[in-house]
N, CA, C and O atoms as CSV, one atom per row, in Angstrom:
chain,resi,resn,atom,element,x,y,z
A,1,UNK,N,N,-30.958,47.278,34.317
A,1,UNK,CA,C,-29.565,47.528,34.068
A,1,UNK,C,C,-28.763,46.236,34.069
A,1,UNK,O,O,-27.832,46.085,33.278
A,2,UNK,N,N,-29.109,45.312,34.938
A,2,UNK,CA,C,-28.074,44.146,35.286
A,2,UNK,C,C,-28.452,43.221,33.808
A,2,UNK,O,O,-27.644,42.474,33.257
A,3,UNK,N,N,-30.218,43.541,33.221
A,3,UNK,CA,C,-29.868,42.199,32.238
A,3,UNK,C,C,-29.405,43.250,31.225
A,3,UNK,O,O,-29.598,42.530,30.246
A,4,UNK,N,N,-29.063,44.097,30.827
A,4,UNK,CA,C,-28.113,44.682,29.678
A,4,UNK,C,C,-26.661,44.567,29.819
A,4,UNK,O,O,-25.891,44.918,28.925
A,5,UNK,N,N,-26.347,44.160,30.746
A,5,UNK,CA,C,-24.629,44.144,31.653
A,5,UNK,C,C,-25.051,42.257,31.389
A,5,UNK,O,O,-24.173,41.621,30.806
A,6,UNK,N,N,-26.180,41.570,31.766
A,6,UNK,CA,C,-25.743,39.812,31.054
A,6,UNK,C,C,-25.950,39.607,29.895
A,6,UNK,O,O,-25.476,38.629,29.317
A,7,UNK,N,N,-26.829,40.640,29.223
A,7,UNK,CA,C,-27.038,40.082,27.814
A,7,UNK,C,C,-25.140,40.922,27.455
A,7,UNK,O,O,-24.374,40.023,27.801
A,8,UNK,N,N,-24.567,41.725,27.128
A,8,UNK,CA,C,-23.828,42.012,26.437
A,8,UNK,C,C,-22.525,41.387,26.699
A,8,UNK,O,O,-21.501,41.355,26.017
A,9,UNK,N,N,-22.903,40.736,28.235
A,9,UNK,CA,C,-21.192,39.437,28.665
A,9,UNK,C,C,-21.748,38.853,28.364
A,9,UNK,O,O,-20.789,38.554,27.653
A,10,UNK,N,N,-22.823,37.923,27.968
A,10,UNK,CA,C,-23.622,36.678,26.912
A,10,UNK,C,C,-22.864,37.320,25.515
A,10,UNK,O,O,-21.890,36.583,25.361
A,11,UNK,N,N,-22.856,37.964,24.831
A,11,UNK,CA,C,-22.217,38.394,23.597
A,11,UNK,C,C,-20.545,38.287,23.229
A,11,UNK,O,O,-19.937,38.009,22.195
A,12,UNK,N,N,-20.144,38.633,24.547
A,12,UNK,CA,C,-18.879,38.694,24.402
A,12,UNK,C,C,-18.261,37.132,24.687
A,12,UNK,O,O,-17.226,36.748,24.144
A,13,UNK,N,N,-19.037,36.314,25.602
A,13,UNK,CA,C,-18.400,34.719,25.716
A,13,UNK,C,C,-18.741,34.554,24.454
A,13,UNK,O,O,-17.832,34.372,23.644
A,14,UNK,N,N,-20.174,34.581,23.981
A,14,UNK,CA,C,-20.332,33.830,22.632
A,14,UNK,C,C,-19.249,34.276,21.480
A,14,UNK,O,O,-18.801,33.512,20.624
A,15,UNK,N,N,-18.995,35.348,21.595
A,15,UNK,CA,C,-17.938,35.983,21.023
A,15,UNK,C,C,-16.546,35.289,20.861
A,15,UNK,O,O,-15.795,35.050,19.915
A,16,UNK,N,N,-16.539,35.028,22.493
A,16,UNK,CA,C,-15.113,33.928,22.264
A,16,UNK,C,C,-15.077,33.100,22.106
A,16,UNK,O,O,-13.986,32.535,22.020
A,17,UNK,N,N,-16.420,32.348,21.932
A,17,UNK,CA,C,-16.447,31.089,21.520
A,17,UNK,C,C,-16.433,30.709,20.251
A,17,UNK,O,O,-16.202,29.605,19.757
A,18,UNK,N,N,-16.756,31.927,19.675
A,18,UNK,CA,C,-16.629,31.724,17.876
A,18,UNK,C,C,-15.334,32.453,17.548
A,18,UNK,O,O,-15.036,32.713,16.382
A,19,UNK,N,N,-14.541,32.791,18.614
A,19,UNK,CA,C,-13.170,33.394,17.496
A,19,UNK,C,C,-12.527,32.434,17.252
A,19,UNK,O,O,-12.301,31.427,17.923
A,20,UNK,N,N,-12.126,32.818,15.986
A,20,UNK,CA,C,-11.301,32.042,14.695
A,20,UNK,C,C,-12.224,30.808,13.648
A,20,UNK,O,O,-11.858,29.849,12.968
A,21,UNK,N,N,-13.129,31.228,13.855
A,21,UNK,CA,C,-14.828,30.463,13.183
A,21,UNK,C,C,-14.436,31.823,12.174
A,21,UNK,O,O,-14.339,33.037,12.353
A,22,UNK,N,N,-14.291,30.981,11.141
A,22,UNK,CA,C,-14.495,31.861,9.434
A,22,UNK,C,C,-15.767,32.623,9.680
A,22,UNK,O,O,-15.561,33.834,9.759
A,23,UNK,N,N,-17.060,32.253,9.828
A,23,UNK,CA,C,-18.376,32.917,10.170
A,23,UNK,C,C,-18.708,34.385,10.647
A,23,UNK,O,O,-19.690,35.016,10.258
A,24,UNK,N,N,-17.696,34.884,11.606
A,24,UNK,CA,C,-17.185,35.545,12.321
A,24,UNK,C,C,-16.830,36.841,11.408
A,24,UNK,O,O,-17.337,37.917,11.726
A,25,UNK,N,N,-16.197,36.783,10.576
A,25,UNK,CA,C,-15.707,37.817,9.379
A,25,UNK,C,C,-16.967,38.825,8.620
A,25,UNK,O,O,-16.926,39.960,8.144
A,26,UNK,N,N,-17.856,38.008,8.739
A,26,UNK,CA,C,-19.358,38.232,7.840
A,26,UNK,C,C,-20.324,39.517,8.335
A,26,UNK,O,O,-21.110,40.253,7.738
A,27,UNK,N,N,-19.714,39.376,10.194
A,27,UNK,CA,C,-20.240,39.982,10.990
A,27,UNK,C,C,-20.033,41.776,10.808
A,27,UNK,O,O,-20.794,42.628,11.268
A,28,UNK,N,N,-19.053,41.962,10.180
A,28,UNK,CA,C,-18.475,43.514,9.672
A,28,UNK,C,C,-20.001,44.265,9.460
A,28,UNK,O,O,-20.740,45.043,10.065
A,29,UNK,N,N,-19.966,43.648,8.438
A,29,UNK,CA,C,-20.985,44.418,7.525
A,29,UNK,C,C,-22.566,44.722,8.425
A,29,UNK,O,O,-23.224,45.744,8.617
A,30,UNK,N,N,-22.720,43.464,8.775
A,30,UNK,CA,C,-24.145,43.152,9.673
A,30,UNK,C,C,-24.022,44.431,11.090
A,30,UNK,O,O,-24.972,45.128,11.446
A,31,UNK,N,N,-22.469,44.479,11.774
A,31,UNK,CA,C,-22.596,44.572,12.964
A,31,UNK,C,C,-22.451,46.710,12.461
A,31,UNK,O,O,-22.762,47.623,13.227
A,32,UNK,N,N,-22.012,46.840,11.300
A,32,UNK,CA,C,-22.512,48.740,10.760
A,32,UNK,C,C,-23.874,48.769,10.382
A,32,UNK,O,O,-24.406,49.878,10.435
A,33,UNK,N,N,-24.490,47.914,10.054
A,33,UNK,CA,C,-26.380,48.371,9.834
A,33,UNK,C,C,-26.177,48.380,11.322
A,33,UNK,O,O,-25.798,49.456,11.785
A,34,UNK,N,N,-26.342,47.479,12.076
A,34,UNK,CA,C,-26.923,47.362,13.392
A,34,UNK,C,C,-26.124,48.763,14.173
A,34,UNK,O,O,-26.745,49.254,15.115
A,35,UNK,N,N,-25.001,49.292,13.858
A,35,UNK,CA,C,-25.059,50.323,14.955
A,35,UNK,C,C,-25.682,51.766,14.093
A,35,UNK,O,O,-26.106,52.776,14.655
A,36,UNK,N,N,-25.619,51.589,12.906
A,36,UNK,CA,C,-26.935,52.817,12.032
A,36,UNK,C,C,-28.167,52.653,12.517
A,36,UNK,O,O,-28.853,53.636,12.799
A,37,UNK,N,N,-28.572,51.510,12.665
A,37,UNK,CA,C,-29.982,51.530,13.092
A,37,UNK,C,C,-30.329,51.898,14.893
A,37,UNK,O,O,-31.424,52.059,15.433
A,38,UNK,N,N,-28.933,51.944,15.495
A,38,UNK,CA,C,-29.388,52.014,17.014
A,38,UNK,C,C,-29.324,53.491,16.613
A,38,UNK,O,O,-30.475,53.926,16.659
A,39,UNK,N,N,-28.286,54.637,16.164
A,39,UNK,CA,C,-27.959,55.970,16.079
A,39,UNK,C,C,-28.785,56.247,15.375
A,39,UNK,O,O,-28.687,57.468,15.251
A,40,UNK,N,N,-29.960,55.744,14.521
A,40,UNK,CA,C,-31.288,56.182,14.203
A,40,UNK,C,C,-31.882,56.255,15.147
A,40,UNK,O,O,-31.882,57.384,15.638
A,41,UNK,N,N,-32.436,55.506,15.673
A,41,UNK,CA,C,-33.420,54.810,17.177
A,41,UNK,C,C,-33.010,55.997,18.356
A,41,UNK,O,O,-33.762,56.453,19.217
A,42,UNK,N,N,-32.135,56.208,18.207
A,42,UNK,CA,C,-31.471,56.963,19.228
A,42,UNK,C,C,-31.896,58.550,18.913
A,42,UNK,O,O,-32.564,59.149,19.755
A,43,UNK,N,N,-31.514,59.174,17.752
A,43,UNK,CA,C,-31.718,60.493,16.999
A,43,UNK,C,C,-33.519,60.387,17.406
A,43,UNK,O,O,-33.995,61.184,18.214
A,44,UNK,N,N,-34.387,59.312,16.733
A,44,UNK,CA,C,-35.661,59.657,17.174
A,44,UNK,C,C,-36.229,59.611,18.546
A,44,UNK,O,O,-37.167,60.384,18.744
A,45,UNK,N,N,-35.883,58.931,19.438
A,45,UNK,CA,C,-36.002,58.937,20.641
A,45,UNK,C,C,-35.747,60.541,20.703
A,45,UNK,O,O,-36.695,61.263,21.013
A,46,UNK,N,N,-34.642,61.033,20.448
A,46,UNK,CA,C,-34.302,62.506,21.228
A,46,UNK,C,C,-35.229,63.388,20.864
A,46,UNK,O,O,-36.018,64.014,21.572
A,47,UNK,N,N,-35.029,63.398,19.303
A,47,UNK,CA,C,-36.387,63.922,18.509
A,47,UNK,C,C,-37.984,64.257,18.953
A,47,UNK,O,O,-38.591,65.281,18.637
A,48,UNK,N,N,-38.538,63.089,19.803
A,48,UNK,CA,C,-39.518,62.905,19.665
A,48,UNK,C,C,-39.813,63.355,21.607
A,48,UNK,O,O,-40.786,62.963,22.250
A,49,UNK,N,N,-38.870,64.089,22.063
A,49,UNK,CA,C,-38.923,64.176,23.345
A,49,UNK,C,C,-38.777,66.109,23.283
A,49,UNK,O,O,-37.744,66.778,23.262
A,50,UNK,N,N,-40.378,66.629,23.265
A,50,UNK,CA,C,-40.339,68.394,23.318
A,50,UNK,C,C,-39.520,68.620,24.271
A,50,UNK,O,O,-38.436,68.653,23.688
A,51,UNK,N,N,-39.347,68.781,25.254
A,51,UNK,CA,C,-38.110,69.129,26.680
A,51,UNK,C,C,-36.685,69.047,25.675
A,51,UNK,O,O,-36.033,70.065,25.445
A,52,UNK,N,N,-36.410,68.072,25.272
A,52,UNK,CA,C,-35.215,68.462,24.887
A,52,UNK,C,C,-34.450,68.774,23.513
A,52,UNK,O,O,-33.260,68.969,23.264
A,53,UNK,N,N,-36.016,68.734,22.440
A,53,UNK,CA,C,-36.014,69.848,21.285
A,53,UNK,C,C,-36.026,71.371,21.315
A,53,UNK,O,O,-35.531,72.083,20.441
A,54,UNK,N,N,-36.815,71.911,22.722
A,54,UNK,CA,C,-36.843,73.043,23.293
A,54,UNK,C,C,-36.007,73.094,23.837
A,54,UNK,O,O,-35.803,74.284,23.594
A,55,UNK,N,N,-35.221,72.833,24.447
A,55,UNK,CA,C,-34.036,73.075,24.969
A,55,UNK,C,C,-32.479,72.905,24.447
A,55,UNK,O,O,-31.426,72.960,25.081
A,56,UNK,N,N,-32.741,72.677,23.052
A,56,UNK,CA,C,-31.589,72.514,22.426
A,56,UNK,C,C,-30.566,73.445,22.248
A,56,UNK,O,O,-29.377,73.208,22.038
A,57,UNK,N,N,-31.305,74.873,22.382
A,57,UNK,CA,C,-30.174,75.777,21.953
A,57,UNK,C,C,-29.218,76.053,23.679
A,57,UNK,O,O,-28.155,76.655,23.828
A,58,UNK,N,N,-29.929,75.484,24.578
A,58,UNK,CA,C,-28.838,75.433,25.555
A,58,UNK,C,C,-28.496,74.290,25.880
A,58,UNK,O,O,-27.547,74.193,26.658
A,59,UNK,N,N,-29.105,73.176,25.430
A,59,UNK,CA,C,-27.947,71.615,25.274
A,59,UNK,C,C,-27.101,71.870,24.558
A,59,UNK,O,O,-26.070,71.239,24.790
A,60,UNK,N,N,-27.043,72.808,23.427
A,60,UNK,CA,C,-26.073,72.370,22.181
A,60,UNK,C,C,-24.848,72.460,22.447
A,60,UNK,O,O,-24.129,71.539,22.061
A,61,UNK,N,N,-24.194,73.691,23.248
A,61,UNK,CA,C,-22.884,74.048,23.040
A,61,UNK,C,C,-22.448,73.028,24.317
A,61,UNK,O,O,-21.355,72.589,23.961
A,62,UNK,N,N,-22.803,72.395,25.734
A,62,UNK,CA,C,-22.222,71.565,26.038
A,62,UNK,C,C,-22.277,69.586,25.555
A,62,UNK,O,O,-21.521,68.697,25.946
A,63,UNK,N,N,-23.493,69.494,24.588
A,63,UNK,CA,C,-23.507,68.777,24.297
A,63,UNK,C,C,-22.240,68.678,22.746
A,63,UNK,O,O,-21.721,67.619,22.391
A,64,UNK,N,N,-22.043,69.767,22.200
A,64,UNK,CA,C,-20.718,69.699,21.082
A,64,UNK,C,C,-19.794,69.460,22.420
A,64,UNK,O,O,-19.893,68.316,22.864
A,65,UNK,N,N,-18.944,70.305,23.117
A,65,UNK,CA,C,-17.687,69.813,23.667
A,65,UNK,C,C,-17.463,68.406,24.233
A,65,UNK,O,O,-16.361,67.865,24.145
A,66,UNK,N,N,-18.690,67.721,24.911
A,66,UNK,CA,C,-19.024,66.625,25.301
A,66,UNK,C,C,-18.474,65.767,24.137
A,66,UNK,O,O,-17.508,65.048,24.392
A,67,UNK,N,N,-19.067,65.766,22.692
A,67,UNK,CA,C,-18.728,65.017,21.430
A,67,UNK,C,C,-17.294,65.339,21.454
A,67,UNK,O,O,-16.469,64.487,21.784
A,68,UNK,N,N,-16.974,66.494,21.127
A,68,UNK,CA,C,-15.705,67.019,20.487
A,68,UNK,C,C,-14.523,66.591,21.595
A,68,UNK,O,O,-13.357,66.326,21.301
A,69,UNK,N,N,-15.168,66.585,23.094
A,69,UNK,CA,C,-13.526,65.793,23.924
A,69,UNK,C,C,-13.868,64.530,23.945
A,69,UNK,O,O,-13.186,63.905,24.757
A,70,UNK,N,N,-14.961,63.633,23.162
A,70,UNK,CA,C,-15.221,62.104,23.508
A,70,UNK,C,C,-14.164,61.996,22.403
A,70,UNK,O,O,-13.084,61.458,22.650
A,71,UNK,N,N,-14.438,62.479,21.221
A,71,UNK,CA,C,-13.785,62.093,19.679
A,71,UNK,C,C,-12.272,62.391,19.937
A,71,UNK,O,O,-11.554,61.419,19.701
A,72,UNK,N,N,-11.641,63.489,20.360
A,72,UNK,CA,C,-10.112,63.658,20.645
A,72,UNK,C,C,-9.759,62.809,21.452
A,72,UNK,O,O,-8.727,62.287,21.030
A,73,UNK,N,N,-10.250,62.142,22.945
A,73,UNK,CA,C,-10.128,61.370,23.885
A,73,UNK,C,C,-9.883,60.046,23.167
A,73,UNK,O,O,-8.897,59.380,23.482
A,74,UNK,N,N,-10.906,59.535,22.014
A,74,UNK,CA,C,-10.807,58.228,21.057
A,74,UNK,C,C,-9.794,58.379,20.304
A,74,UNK,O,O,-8.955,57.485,20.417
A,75,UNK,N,N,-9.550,59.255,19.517
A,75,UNK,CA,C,-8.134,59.631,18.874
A,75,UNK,C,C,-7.310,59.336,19.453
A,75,UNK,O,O,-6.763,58.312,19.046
A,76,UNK,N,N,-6.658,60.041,20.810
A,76,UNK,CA,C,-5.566,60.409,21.425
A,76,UNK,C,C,-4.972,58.962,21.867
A,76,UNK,O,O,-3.800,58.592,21.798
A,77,UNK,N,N,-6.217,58.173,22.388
A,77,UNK,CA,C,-6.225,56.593,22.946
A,77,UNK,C,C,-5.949,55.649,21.638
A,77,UNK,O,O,-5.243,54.667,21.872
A,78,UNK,N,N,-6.343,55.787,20.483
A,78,UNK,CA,C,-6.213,54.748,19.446
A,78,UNK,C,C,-4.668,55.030,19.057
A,78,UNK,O,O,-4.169,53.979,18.653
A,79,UNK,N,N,-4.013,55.793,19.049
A,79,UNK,CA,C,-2.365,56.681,18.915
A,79,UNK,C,C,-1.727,55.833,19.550
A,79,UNK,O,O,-0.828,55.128,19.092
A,80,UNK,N,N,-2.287,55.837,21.038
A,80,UNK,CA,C,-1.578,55.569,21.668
A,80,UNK,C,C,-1.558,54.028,21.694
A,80,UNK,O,O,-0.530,53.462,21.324
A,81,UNK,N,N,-2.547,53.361,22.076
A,81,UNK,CA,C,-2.855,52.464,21.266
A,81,UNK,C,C,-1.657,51.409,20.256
A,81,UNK,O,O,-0.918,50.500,20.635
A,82,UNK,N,N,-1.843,51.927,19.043
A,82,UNK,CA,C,-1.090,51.868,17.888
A,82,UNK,C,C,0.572,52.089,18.324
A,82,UNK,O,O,1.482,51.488,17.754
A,83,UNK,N,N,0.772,53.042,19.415
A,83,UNK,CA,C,2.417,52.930,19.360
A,83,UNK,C,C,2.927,51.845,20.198
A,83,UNK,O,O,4.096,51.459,20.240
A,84,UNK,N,N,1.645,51.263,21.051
A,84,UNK,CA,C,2.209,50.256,22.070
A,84,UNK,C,C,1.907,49.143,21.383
A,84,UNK,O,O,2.597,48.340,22.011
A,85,UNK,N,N,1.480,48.638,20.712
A,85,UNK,CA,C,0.399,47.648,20.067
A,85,UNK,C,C,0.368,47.238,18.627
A,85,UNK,O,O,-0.037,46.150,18.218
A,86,UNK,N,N,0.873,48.297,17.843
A,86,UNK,CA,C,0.961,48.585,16.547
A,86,UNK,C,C,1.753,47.408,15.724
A,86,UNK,O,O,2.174,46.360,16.213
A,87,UNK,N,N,1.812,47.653,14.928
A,87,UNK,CA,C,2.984,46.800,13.935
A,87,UNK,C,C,4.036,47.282,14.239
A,87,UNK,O,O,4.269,48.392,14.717
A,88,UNK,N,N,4.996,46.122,13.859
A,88,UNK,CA,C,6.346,46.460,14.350
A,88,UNK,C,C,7.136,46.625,13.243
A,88,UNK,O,O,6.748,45.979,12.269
A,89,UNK,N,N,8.427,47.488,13.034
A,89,UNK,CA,C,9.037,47.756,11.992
A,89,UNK,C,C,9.134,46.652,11.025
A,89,UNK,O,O,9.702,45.676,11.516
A,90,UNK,N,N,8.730,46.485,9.707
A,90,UNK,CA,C,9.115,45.666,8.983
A,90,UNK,C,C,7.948,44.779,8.410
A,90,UNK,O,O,8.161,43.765,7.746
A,91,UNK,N,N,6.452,45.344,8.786
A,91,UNK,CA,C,5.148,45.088,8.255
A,91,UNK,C,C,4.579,44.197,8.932
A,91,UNK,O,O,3.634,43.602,8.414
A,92,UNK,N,N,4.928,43.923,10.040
A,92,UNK,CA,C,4.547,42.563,10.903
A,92,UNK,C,C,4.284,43.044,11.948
A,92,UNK,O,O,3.941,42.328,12.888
């Protein structure tokens, strides 16, 4: 657990060490394969585990509300977000 907690603050200094490095911009594109390929990795992992293919029809309905209050919770926060944070009248 602790080297996934240094590798990902290793990411984020390196991170600040390249903001405002043009280079940095390129990363868009690279950094949506890379989270398709973990939410693949992830789907087969679950997949490939009988316990909880067999047990899906009673994971499912708390595993939807689980999604469905993570996604309103991200909504509700990016709103809010945006009204404290947002652009300010006049496109700026």
């Amino acid at each position: 657990m602790f080297k996934m907690l240094f590798i990902m603050l290793a990411g984020i200094l390196f991170g600040l060490a390249l903001r405002g490095v043009g280079r940095t911009v390129r990363l868009g594109r690279s950094l949506s394969i890379t989270v398709s390929i973990l939410i693949f990795v992830f789907g087969l992992s679950i997949g490939s585990k009988p316990a909880v293919v067999n047990n899906l029809g009673s994971l499912g309905k708390p595993a939807l509300l689980i999604t469905l209050a993570g996604v309103f919770g991200s909504v509700v926060a990016a709103l809010f977000y945006d009204k404290l944070f947002g652009r300010k009248e006049g496109g700026q």
